[in-house]
N, C-alpha and C positions, 0 to 999 in steps of 0.2 A: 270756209274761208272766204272772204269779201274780195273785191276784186281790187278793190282800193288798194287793203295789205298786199298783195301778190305783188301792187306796179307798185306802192311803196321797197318793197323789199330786191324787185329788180334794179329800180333806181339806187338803191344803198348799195347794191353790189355794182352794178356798173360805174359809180362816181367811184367806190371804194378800189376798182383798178387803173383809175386812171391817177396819173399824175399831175398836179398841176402847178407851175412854181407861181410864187406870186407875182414875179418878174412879166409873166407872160399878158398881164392887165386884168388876168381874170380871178380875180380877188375873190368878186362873191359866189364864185360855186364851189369855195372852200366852208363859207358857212351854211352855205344853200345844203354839205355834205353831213355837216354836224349837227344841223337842222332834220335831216331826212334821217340820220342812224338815232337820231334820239327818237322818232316818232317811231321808228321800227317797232311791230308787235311782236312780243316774246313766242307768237307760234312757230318764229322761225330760229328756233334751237341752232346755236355753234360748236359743236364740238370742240374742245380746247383740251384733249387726253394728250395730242402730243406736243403741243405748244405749253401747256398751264406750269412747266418745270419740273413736275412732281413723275421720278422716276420709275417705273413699274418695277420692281427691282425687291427678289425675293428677301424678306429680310436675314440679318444675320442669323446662324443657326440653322435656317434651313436647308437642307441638302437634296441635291439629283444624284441619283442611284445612276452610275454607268453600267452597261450590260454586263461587267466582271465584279459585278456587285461590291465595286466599288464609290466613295463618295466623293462630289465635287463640290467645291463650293468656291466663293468668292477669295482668291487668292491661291488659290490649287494650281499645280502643275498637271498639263494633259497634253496628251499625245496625239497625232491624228492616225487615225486608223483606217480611215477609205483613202480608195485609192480615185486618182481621176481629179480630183479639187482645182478647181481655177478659182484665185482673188483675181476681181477686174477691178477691184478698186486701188490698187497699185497706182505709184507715176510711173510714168515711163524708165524710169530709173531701175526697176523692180520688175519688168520683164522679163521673162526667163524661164529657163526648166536648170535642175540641178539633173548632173549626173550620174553614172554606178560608180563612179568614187564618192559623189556627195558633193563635188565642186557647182557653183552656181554656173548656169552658162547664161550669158543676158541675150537677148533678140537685139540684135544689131541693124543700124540701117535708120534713116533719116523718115521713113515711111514705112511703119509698120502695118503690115496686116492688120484689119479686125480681127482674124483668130489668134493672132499671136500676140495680142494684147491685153496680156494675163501673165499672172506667176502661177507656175505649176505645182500647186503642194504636195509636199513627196509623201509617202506614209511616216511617222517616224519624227516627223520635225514635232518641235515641244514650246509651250508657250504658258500666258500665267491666264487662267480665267478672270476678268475686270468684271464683270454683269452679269447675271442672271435675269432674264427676265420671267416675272411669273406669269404665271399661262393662265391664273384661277383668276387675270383680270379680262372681264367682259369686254372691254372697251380695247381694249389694245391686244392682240393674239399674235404670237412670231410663231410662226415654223420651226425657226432657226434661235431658239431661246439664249444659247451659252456664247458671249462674248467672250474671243482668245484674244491677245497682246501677242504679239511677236517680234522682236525684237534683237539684232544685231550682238551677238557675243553671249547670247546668255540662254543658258539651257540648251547646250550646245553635245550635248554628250552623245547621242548618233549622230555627230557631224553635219546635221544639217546647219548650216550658220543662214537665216536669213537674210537677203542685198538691203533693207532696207526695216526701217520700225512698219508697221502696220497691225490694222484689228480685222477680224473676222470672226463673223458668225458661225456656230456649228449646231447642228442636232447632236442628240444624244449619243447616236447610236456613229457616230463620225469621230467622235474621240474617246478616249479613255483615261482616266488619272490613275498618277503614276503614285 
């Protein structure tokens, strides 16, 4: 690699985070930028697997085998089976542990802890699978392959009712279909 492409290519990335309105007078280091990404040498590969739209997403028909050698698939009902599960990707609304009645208790208080800034998922709560991601893609690998939906009033039959809609992630071995 030449030395030229290397400061070509840090100059395309440096103008390309900066912002500039054209209000500010400086007009020409907006073509000076499309000048500089057009001369870019294609040794410098973008990655574009999770931007390009195109979802990794097992197609229909195929199935994950849960450990009760049961199948899941996209639209399936599942259950969670570990115990311990924290969503932090709740709003605060959604803070909480449910009870041994099953009732929600929310984290009250205008400043919540970092640890208590989570919902607690109980064993037992039920949701619909939305995703699968397939793992046979090189480019993109989750952990956590199977998208759950959870959602207020529905699939409610061990009494869990979740405070709020929300998704989360599971492995395999973390739920089971019912």
């Amino acid at each position: 690699m030449k030395i030229r492409d290397l400061r070509l290519g840090i100059l395309w990335i440096s103008l390309s985070l900066c912002t500039i309105r054209p209000t500010d007078g400086f007009t020409g280091i907006l073509s000076q930028q499309r000048r500089v990404s057009r001369t870019l040498p294609e040794r410098f590969p973008i990655s574009t697997a999770l931007s390009s739209g195109v979802e990794p997403v097992v197609p229909e028909g195929v199935t994950i085998e849960d450990r009760n050698g049961k199948f899941i698939t996209v639209g399936s009902i599942v259950r969670v089976t570990a115990s311990n599960l924290k969503a932090y990707q709740v709003p605060a609304d959604g803070y909480g542990v449910f009870n041994e009645e099953k009732e929600f208790i929310p984290t009250l208080g205008d400043v919540v802890p970092r640890a208590l800034q989570n919902l607690m998922i109980p064993v037992g709560m039920r949701g619909v699978v939305t995703k699968i991601i397939d793992k046979s893609n090189k480019k993109l690998s989750a952990n956590l392959p199977i998208q759950v939906k959870f959602s207020p009033g529905e699939h409610i039959e061990e009494g869990y009712n979740p405070p709020i809609p929300f998704v989360m992630h599971f492995s395999v071995r973390e739920i089971e279909s019912l």
